[in-house]
VOGU-3710 file (C-alpha; in Angstrom, 3 decimals, decimal comma):
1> xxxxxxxxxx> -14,711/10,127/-16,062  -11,427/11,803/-15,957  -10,116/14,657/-13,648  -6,799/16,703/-13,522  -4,035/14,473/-12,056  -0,680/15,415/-10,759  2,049/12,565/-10,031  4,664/13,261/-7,275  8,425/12,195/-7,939  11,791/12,488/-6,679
11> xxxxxxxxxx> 15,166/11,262/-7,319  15,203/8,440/-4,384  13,302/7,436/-1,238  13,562/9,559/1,694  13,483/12,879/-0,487  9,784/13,608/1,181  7,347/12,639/-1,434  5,172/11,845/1,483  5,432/15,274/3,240  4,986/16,769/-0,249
21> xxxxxxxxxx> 1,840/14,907/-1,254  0,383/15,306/1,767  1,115/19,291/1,926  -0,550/19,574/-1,075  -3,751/17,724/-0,328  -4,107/20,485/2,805  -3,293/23,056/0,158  -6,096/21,666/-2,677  -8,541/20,879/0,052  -7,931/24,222/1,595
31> xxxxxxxxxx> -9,079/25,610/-1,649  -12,675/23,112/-1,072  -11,498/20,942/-4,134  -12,204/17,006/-3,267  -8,586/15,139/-3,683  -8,677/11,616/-4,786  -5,069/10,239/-3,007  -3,213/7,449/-4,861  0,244/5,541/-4,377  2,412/4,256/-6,627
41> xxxxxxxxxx> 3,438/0,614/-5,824  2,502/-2,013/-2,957  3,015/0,277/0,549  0,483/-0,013/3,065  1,949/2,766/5,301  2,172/5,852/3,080  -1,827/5,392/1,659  -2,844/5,604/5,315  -1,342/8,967/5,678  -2,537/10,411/2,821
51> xxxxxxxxxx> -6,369/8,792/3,312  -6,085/10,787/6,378  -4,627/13,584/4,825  -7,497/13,495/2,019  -10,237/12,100/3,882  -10,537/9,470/0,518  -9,248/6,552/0,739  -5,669/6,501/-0,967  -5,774/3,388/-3,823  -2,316/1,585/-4,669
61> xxxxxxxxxx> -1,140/1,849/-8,738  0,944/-1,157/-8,698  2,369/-1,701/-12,529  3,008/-5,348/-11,770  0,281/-6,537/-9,941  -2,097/-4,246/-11,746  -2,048/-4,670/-15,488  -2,966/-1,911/-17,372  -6,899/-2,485/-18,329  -7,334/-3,089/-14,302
71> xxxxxxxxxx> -5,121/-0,207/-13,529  -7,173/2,147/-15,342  -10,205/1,117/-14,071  -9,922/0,706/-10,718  -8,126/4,512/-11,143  -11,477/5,400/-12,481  -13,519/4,473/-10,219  -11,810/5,669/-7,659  -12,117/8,839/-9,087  -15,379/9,168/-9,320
81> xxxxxxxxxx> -16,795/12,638/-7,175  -13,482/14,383/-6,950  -12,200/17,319/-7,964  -7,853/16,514/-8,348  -6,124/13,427/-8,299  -2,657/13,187/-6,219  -0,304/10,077/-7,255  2,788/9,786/-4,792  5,364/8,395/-6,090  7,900/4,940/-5,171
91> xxxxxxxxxx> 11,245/5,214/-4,510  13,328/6,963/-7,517  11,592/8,026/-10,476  12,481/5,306/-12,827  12,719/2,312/-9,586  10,445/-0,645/-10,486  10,612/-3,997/-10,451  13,988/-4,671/-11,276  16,979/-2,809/-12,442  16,563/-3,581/-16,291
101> xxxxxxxxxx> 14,121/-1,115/-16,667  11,242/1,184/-15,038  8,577/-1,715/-15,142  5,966/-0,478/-12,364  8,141/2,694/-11,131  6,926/6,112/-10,253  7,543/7,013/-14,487  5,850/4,122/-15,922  2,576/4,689/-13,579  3,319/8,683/-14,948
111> xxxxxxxxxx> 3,493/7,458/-18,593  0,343/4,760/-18,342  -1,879/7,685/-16,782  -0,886/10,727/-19,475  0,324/12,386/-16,177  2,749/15,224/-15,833  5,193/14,990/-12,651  6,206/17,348/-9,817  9,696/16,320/-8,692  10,011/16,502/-4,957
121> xxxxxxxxxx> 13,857/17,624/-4,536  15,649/17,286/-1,319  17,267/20,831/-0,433  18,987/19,848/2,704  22,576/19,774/1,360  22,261/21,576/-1,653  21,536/24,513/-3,187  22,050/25,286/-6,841  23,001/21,787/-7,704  19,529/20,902/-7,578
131> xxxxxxxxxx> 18,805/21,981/-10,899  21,129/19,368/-12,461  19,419/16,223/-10,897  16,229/18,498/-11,855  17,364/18,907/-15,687  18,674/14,832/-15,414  15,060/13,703/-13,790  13,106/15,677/-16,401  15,789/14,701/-19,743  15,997/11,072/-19,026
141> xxxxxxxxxx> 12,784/10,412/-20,545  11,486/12,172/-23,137  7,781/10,032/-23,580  7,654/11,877/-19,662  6,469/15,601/-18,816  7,695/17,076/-16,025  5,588/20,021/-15,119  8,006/21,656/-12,439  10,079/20,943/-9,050  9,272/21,581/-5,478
151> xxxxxxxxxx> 11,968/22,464/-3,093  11,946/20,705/0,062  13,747/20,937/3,854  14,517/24,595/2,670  16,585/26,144/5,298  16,311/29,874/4,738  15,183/32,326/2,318  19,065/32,886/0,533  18,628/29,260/0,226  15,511/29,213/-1,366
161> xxxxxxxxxx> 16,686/31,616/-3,978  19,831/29,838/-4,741  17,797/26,872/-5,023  16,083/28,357/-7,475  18,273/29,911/-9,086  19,748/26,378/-10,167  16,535/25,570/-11,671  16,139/28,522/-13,837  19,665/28,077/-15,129  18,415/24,747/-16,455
171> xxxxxxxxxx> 14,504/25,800/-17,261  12,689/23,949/-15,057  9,944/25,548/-13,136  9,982/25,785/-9,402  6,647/25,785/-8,362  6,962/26,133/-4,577  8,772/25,370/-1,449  8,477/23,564/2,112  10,324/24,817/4,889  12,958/22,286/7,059
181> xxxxxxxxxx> 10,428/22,009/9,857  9,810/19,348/12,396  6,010/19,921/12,630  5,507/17,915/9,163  8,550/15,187/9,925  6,921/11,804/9,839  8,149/9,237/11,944  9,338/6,030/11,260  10,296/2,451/11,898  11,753/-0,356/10,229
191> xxxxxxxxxx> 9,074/-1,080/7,265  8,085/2,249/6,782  6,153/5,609/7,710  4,337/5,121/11,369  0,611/4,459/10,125  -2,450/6,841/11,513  -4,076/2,921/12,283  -1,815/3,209/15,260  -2,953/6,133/16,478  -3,797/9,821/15,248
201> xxxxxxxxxx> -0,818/11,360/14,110  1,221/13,728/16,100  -1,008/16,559/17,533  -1,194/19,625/14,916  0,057/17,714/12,095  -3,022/19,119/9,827  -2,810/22,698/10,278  1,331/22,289/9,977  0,337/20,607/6,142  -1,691/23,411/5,672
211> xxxxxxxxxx> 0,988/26,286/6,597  3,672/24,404/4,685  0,998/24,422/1,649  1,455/28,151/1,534  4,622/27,961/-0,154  3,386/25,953/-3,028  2,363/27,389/-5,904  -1,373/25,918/-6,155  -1,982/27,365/-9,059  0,729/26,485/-11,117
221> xxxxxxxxxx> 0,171/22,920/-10,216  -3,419/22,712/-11,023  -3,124/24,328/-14,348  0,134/21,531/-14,946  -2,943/18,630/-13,832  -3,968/16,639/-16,931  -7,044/14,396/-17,745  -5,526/10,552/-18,184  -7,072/8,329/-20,721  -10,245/6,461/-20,499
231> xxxxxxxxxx> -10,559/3,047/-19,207  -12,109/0,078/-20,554  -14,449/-2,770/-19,019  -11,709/-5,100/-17,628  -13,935/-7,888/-16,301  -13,174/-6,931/-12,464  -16,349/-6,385/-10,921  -19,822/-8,001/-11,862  -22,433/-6,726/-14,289  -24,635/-6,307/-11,148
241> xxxxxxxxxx> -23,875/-6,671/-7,538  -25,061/-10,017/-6,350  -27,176/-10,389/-3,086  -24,742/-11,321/-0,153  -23,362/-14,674/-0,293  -20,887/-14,696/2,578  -19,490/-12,569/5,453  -16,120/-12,501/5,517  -14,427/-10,655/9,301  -11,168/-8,202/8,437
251> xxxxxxxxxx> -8,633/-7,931/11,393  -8,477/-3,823/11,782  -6,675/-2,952/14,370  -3,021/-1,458/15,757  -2,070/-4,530/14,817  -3,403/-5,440/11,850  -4,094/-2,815/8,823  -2,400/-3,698/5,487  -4,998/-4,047/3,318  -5,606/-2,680/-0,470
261> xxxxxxxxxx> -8,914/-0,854/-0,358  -9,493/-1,922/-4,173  -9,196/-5,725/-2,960  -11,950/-4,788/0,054  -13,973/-2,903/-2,363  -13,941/-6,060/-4,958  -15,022/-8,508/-2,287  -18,039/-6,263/-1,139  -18,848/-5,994/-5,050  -18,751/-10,127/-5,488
271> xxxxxxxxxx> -21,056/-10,425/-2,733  -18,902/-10,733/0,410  -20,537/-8,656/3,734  -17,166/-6,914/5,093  -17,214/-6,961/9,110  -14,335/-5,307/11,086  -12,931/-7,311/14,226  -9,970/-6,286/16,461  -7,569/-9,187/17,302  -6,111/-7,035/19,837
281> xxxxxxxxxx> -9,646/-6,852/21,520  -12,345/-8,674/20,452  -13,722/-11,474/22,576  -14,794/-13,458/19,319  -15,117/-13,239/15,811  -18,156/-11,538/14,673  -21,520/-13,838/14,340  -21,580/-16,031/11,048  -18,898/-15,467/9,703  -17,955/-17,617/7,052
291> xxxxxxxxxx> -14,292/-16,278/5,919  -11,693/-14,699/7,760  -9,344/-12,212/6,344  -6,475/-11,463/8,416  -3,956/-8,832/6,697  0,015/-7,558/7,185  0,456/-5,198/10,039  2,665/-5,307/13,126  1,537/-8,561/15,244  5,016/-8,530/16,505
301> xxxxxxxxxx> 4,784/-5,174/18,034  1,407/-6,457/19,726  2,254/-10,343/20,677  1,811/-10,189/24,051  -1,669/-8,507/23,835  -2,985/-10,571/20,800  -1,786/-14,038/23,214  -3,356/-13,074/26,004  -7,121/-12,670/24,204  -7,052/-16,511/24,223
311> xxxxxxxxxx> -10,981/-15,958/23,427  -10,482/-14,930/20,217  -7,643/-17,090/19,265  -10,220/-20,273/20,127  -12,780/-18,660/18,156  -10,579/-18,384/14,937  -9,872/-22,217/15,516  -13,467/-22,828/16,462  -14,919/-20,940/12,479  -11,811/-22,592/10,923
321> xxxxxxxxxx> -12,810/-26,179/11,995  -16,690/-25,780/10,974  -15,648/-24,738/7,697  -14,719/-20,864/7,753  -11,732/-20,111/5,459  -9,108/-18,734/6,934  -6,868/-16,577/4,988  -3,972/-14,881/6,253  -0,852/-12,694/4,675  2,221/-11,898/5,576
331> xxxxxxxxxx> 1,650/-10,673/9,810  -1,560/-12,594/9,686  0,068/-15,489/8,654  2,322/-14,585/11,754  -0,600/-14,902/13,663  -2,067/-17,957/12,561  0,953/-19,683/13,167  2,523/-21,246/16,287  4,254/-18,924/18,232  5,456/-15,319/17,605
341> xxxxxxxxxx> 9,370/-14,744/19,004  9,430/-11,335/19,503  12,984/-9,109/19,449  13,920/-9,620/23,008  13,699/-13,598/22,526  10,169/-13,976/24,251  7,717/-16,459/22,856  3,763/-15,627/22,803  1,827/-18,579/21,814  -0,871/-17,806/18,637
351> xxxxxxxxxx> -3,046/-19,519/16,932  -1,783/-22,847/15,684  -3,564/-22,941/12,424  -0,172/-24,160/10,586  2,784/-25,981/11,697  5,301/-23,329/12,303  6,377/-20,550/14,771  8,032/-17,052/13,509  10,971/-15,455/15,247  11,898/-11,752/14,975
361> xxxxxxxxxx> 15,184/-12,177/17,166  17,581/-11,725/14,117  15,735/-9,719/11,872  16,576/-10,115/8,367  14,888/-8,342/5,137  12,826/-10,177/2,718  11,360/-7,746/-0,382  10,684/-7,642/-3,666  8,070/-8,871/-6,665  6,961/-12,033/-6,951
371> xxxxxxxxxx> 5,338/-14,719/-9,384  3,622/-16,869/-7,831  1,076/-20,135/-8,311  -1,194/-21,275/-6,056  -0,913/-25,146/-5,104  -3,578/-27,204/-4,208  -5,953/-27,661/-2,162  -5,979/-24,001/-2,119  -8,917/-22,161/-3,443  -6,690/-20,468/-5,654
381> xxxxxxxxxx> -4,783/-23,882/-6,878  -3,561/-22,993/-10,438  -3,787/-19,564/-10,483  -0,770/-17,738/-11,742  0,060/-14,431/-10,307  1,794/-11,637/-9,431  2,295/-10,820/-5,761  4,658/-8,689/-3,006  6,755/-9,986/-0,727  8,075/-7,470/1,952
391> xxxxxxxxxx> 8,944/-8,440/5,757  11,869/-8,882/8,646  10,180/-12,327/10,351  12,027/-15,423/9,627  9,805/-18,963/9,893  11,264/-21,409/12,194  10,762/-24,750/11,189  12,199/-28,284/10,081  12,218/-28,802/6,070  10,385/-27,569/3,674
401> xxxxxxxxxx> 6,317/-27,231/4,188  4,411/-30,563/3,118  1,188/-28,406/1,925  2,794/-24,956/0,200  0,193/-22,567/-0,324  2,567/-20,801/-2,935  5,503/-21,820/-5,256  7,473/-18,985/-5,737  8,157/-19,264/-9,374  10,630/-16,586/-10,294
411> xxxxxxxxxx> 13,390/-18,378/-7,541  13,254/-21,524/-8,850  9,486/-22,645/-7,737  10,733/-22,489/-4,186  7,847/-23,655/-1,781  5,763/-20,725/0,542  3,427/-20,713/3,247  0,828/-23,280/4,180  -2,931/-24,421/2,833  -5,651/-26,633/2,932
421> xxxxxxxxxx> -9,337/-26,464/1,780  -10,141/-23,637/4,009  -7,002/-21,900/5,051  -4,271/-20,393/3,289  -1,525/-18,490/4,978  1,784/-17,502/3,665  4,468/-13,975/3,694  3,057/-13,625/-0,174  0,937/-10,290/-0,129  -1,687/-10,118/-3,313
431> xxxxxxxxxx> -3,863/-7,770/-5,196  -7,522/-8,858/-5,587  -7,688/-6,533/-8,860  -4,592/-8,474/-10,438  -7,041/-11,169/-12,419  -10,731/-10,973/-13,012  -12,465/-13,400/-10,652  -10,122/-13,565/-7,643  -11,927/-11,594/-5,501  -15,373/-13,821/-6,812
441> xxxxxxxxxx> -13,248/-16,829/-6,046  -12,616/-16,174/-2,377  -15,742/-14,626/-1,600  -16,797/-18,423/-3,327  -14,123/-20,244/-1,043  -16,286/-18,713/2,579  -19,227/-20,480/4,163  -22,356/-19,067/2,692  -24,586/-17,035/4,603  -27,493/-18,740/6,047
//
């Protein structure tokens, strides 16, 4: 099936694609149409504000760890009982994976889904100008359709209108306006957007998206929405669902939330029984489970609380030892390890699964695409794949690790995380819908149900 689909640009991060996406959900919904959310590349934090702002789970359209038969589908499918679909936008436009072209930007995600674009154009220090980056954004490309711009942080009304004037002089439509108004400012920290996991966002938030969506013009951006192309078969999910074979316990929590709902929804589809736990509070991990999935999140910003539920900790080592597989990413492979150092130099013992401890004291950013291969004895040894890399911990340990769980083959096959037959832990974040048969694999790799 296909339904109308807008895509939401702008000329850099920090223009308020977020705000904008969001406002417009409260608008379509406010008009009873069902919005399918969606965000361009790997973020964790922006999908869980607009799943809240859509009550649908948001889906990630990541043009390099998604190729294009498993992009489609899994767009699809996730379309399926809704009226619009929403696409926010990464970073600039034409920002992808490197600077030698627009491989899996905010455009080529446009371009692969037949989509036309609003561009989201930041108002605070401007006025008519914005019609040239307009005219620029919607020239530089001609295979791309850009359907109109939004004006955002708008301070008055003789601001709007010179605004707009600027994009009349160039012929591109304005099709609405949001207000500079600290009732829809999102807060942040240092890897992003503040997610709802943490806590509901700031009181009135909802009915703030809705006033804002007053000054959009709702019905000249449903009539831009167009119907992408079809998608084939591409081998992701099984003929038939199979009975359940394992059941594998998610960390979901303050703590722990960065997860791709397509890789959760292709684990329940090869067979795996998905069980929520709460490192944070838990007193053990849920009864027979054979895997354990521990996701990215903040385990920093909760050390002290995950070391002192010691219960769960010896439970994780407990499943691990009778055969569970353990498999950890990026702040759950914080957790599994050592020790945590938090940013004030204080150490909070973990889990001790691998032989390393992570310090946050001097902060330093690690981001960016990866290729990566599995080594042995992983359950994934040989696979080739791409992957995301994105965090401010730094391991502390002596040489390089005896039992990689990755090499990192685009920086010279340089050795990453830890394995062994039933744990695998390492900063490398993947997509379960990159390859037909991952998802099969790990649900494979847990302890069968009894």
């Amino acid at each position: 099936m296909t339904i109308p689909t807008l895509v939401v640009g702008a000329a850099q991060s920090g223009a308020g694609k977020t705000t904008a996406a969001m406002s417009l959900i409260a608008g379509l919904r406010r008009r009873r149409l069902v919005v399918q959310p969606f965000k361009v590349g790997p973020d964790y934090l922006d999908p869980a504000l607009l799943t809240w702002a859509a009550g649908r789970p948001c889906r990630n359209l990541d043009g390099w760890m998604l190729p294009r038969a498993q992009l489609l589908e899994l767009f699809q499918r996730a379309c399926r009982g809704a009226d619009v679909a929403v696409v926010e936008g990464v970073m600039g436009l034409f920002d992808g994976r490197s600077g030698d072209g627009d491989e899996a930007s905010t455009a080529a995600v446009a371009r692969l889904l037949d989509a036309p674009v609003i561009l989201v154009l930041d108002a605070a220090r401007a006025s008519r100008t914005v019609g040239a980056v307009a005219l620029g954004l919607s020239r530089a490309d001609p295979r791309l359709r850009v359907a109109g711009a939004l004006l955002n942080r708008v301070a008055s009304e003789r601001h709007r209108e010179a605004c707009a004037a600027g994009l009349a002089a160039v012929g591109v439509p304005c099709v609405g306006h949001l207000w500079r108004q600290e009732e829809v400012a999102l807060p942040d920290r240092y890897l992003g957007l503040v997610s709802p996991a943490e806590g509901e966002p700031r009181r009135g938030l909802r009915r703030a998206l809705e006033r804002a969506s007053r000054g959009l013009d709702l019905d000249a951006i449903s009539r831009a929405g167009s119907q992408p192309p079809g998608a084939p078969d591409s081998g992701l999910f099984p003929a038939r669902r199979p009975p359940t074979r394992a059941r594998i316990a998610v960390a979901l929590d303050r703590a722990f939330h960065f997860y791709y709902r397509d890789s959760l929804d292709l684990l329940e589809a090869w067979g795996g029984e998905l069980v929520p736990f709460s490192p944070l509070e838990s007193p053990t991990l849920p009864a027979g489970a054979g895997g354990v999935y521990l996701g990215g999140g903040y385990p920093e910003l909760f050390a002290a609380e995950l070391a002192s539920n010691q219960r769960l900790l010896r439970s994780l080592r407990s499943v691990n030892r009778g055969g569970a597989l353990v498999y950890a990413e990026c702040g759950g492979a914080m957790y599994t390890a050592r020790a945590i150092e938090d940013a004030e130099g204080r150490r909070h013992r973990m889990a001790n699964l691998w032989p390393v401890s992570v310090s946050l004291r001097r902060r330093r950013l690690t981001v960016g695409y990866r290729r990566v291969r599995a080594c042995a004895p992983s359950f994934l040894a040989g696979s080739e794949l791409p992957a995301h890399e994105f965090h401010y911990s730094q391991l502390q340990r002596a040489g390089a690790p005896d039992r990689p769980a990755w090499l990192v083959l685009d920086e010279g096959g340089r050795p990453e995380g830890h394995a062994s037959a039933r744990f695998a832990a390492s900063y490398i974040h993947l997509h379960l819908g990159s390859r037909p048969g991952l998802a099969a694999a790990f649900v494979a790799a847990c302890t069968p149900v009894s």
